[in-house]
N, C-alpha and C positions, 0 to 999 in steps of 0.2 A: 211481573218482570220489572213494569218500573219503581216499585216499591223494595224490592231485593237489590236493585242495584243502587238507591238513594241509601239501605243502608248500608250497604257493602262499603260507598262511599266513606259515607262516614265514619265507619270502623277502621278503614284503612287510611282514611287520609293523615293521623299521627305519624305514619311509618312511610310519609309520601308515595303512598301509592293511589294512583287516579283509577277512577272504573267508570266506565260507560257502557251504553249500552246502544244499538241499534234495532229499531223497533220494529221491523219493514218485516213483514209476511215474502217469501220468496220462496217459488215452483223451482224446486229441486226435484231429485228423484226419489229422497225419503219422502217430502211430503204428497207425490203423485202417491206410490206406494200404498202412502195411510188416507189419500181420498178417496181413492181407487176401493181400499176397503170396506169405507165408510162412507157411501154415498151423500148423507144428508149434509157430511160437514163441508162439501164439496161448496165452493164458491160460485154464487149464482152468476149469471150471464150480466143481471144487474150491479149485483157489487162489482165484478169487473170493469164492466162500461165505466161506473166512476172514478174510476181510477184516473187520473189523466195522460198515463199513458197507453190507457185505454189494456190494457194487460196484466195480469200477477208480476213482482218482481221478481227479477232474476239476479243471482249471486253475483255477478259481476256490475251489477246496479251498485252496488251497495262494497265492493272489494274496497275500490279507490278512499273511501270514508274511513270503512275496515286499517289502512292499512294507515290512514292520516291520525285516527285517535292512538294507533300503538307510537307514534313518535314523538319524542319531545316537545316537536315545535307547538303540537298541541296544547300543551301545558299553560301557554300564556290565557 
């Protein structure tokens, strides 16, 4: 992911377009879904814990960042 969006970067940045990317794992309902199917890929008790906020992230962890890299002011 972060190699797709460094070149993505750089393909578009001629045509001033920015790309970023947000790297953060977050418990939605698709990925319950697909852990739920797949036991093993399921996040252990311990990867958890380290977390610091002691939990998977959630979409709205990450909206507000979401919503700051789509605006200009990002740009500088």
């Amino acid at each position: 992911m972060i190699l797709l969006t460094k070149c993505m970067a750089l393909t578009t940045q001629p045509k001033n377009i920015r790309v970023n990317a947000i790297a953060r794992f977050c418990e939605t309902e698709l990925t319950r879904m697909s852990m739920s199917k797949a036991p093993d890929r399921r996040p252990s008790q311990r990867a958890i814990a380290v977390h610091p906020m002691g939990r998977l992230g959630r979409p709205e962890d990450v909206a507000g960042l979401a919503v700051y890299l789509a605006r200009d002011e990002s740009s500088g």
